[in-house]
N, C-alpha and C positions, 0 to 999 in steps of 0.2 A: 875574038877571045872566047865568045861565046860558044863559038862550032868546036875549038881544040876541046873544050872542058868536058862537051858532050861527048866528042870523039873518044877521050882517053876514058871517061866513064862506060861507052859503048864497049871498047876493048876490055876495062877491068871484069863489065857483065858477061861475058863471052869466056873470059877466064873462070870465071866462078862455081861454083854447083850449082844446083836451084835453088838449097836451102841456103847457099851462104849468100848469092843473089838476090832473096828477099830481105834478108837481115839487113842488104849493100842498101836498099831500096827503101827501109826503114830509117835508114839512117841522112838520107835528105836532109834541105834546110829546110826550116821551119817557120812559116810567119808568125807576127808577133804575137795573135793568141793562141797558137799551138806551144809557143815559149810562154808564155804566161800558164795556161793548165797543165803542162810540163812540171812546174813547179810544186804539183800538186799530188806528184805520181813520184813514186820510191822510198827511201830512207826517211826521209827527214821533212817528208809530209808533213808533220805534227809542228812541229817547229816554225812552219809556212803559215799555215792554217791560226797558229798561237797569234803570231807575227800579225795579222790582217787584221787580226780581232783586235787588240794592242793599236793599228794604226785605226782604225773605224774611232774607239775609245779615244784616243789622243785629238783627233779630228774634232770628235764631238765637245770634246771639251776646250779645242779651240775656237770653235764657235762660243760657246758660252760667252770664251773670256772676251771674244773682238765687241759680244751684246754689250755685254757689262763694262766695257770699255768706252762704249759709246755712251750708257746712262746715267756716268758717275761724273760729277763735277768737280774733285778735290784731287788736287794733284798726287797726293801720294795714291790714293784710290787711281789713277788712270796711270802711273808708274807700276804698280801691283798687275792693275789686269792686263797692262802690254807687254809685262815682263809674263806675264803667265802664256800669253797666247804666241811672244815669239817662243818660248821653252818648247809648247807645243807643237808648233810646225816644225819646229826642227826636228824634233821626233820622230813624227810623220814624216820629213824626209830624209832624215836619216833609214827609218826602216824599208823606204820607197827604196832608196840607193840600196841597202842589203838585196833585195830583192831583184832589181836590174844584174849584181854583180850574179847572183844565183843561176839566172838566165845565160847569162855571158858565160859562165864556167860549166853549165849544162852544153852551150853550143860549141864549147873547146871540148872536150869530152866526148861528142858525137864526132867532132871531126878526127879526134886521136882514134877513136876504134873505124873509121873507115879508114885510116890510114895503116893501122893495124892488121885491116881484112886486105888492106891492096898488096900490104909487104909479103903476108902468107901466102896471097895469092903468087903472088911472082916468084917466092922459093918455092913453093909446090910446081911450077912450071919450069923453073931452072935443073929441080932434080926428078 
């Protein structure tokens, strides 16, 4: 499977110009920390960036509460800080999931404009 993928990749480079060839070349898969700083580059940078700081904060203060969960002896005190500290993770992984879907719809994204660059390609060759 491996060699067809190369193969059809070798022919769409061969179709190309050189600049649309680099753009093709640009647009690769990416491991996972090129998708993670990925995240960090366009639009909606701010938003990411807001986002991290929000989960670091929710983090920290789940620590707090798991301490203070462990130093208090009275039941509704250890009902209090376990309800605070699951509210907390969840936060944090809820914003962790935002972030995964961000990645995942950056790599749909990359794969629609190579697929975009293959289809121009071939009607630029058909006409």
């Amino acid at each position: 499977m491996k060699n067809n993928i190369e193969d059809i990749d070798q022919l769409i480079k061969e179709t190309l110009s050189q600049e649309e060839a680099k753009f093709y070349d640009a647009l690769e898969e990416q491991n996972v920390l090129e998708m993670v700083f990925g995240l960090f580059k366009g639009k909606n940078a701010w938003i990411l960036i807001a986002m991290n700081i929000v989960t670091v904060v929710f983090f920290c203060l789940f620590i707090y509460c798991v301490v203070q969960f462990f130093e208090v002896e009275a039941t509704k005190e250890l009902i209090k800080w376990g309800l605070g500290s699951v509210i907390f993770l969840l936060g944090v992984s809820m914003l962790k999931i935002f972030a995964w879907l961000q990645m995942d719809k950056n790599a749909i994204l990359r794969e629609i404009k190579r697929l975009e660059l293959q289809v121009s390609s071939l009607a630029g060759r058909i006409s």
